[in-house]
N, C-alpha and C positions, 0 to 999 in steps of 0.2 A: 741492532741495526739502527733503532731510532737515535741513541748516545753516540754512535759516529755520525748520523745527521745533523744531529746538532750541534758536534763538533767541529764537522769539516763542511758545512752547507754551502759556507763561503767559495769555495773553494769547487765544487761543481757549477755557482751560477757565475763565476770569474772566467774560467779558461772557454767556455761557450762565449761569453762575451766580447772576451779578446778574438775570438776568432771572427765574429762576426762585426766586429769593428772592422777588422784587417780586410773584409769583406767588401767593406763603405757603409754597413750600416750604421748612419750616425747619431740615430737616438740610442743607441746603446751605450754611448759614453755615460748617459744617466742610470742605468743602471748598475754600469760601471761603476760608479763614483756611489751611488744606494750600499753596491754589495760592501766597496770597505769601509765606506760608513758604521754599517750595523749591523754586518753578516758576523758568524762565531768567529772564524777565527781572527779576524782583523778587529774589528769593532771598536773603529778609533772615538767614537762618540762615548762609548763608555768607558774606556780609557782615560779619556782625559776626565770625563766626570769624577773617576778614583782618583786621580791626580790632584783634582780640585779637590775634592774632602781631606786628601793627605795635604796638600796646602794650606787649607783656609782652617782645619781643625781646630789649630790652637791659637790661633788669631781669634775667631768665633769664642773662643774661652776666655779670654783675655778681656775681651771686650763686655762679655756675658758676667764675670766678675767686676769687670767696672762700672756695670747699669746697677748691679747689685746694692753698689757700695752709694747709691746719688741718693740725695733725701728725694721725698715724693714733690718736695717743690721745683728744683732742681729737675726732675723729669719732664716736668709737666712745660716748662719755661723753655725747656729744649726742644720739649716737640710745637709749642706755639711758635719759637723761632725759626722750626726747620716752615712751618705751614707758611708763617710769615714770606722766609725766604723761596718758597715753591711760586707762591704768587704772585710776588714782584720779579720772577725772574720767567713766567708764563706770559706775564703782562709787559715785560720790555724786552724779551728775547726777541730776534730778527727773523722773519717769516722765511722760511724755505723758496728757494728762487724757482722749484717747481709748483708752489701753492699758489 
């Protein structure tokens, strides 16, 4: 019983919801939108998370054997010029028209 809850959970707090939408209850759309979020059987958040590790996998290796190959000076120069370019771009980036 509990390996079909955890299977199909989605799928008991969906069809109550939809019914109570159809109803007018309209805080239930967030629930709505929770259950296929991250309920078992939809759980499009983790989905796309496997998606992105099968994506990014070998890009991440690629890159991971190219930090390998830098001398240590070569590292070091690169992370002073990323610090560099953070700061001047903290200090002349344009403020938010809500700040």
């Amino acid at each position: 019983m509990i390996n079909h809850l955890k299977k199909y959970l989605g799928w008991y707090v969906l069809v109550p919801s939809v019914y109570l939408i159809l109803k007018g209850e309209t805080e239930m759309w967030l629930v709505l939108l929770l259950c296929l979020l991250k309920m078992p059987p939809f759980d499009w958040v983790g989905r796309y998370e496997n998606w992105l590790v099968k994506k990014m996998q070998p890009k991440a290796e690629k890159m991971k054997t190219w930090r390998d190959k830098q001398s240590k000076f070569i590292k070091i120069a690169l992370s002073i010029g990323v610090i560099i370019l953070l700061i001047i771009w903290f200090l002349y980036a344009p403020e938010c028209e809500l700040c």
